[in-house]
N, C-alpha and C positions, 0 to 999 in steps of 0.2 A: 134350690139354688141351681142345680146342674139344667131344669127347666128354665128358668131365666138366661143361661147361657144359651142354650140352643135356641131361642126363641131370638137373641141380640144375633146370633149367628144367622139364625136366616132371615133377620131382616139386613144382615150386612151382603148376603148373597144372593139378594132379591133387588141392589140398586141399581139401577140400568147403568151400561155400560157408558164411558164417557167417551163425546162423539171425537172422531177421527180429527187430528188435526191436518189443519189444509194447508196445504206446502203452501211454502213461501216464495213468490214470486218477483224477482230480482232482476229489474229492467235494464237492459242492456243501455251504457251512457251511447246516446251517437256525439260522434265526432263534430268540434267546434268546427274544428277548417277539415272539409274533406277533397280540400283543392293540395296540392303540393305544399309543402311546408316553406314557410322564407327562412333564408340564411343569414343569419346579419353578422355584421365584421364583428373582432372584437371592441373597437373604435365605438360604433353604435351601440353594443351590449351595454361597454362601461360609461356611454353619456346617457343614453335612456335610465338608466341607473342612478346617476350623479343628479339626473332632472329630477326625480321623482324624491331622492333622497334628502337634499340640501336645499334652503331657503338662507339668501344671505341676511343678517341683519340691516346693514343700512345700505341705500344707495350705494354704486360706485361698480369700479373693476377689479379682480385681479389674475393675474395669465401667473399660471403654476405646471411647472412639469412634474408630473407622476413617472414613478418606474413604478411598475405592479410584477409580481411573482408570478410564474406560471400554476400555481395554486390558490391565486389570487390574493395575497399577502401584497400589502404597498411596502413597497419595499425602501420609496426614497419618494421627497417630494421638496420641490425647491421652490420656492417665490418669487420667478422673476419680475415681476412689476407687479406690484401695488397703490390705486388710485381711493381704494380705504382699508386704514390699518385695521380696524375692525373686523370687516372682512376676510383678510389676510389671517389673524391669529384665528378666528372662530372657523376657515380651512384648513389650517395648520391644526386644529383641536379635534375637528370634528371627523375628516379623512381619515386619517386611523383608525377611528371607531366602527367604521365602515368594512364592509367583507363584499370585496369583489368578486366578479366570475370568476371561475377556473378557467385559465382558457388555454392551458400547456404548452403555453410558451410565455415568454419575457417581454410585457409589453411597454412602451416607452410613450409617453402622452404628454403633448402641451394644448393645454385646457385656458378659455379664456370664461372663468365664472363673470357673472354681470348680472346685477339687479340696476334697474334702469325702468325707467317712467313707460 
């Protein structure tokens, strides 16, 4: 038995060693814009935003003023004219569910949403 060992032992000592692993090479991203960066207001932040976010259900208008937190919290939002009540309640629903920029400071917005031909 003590031959059986030695014999499993040097064939454990006889397996070629395992080959080097080969570093891993980690591509450096380039840059999207390596031109100057654009600044955009907070106005532009919060409607590029609002375009991307919201689809109205049916035709029509409605002009609503936003107060947004300077942590980006809507802080108030009023409905001055509505041309569909539809519209109007599914802004009124959907706006709060929404997370604005931070933009550190108190910003104040009259918005005219419009789905139109």
């Amino acid at each position: 038995m003590l031959k059986e060992i030695e014999q499993n032992f040097e064939s454990l000592s006889n397996v070629a060693p395992l080959p080097k692993k080969s570093d891993i090479v980690v591509p450096t991203l380039a840059l999207q814009f390596q031109e100057q960066p654009q600044e955009y207001s907070a106005t532009e932040q919060i409607a590029s935003m609002l375009q991307n976010a919201l689809e109205l259900p049916e035709f029509g208008e409605v002009k609503i003023k936003l107060q947004i937190g300077r942590l980006g919290t809507l802080d108030n939002i009023e409905i001055l004219e509505a041309r569909s009540q539809k519209n109007a309640e599914f802004l009124k629903k959907r706006l709060p569910e929404l997370g604005f920029p931070c933009l550190n400071e108190v910003t104040t917005l009259t918005i005219v949403f419009s789905n139109a031909l």
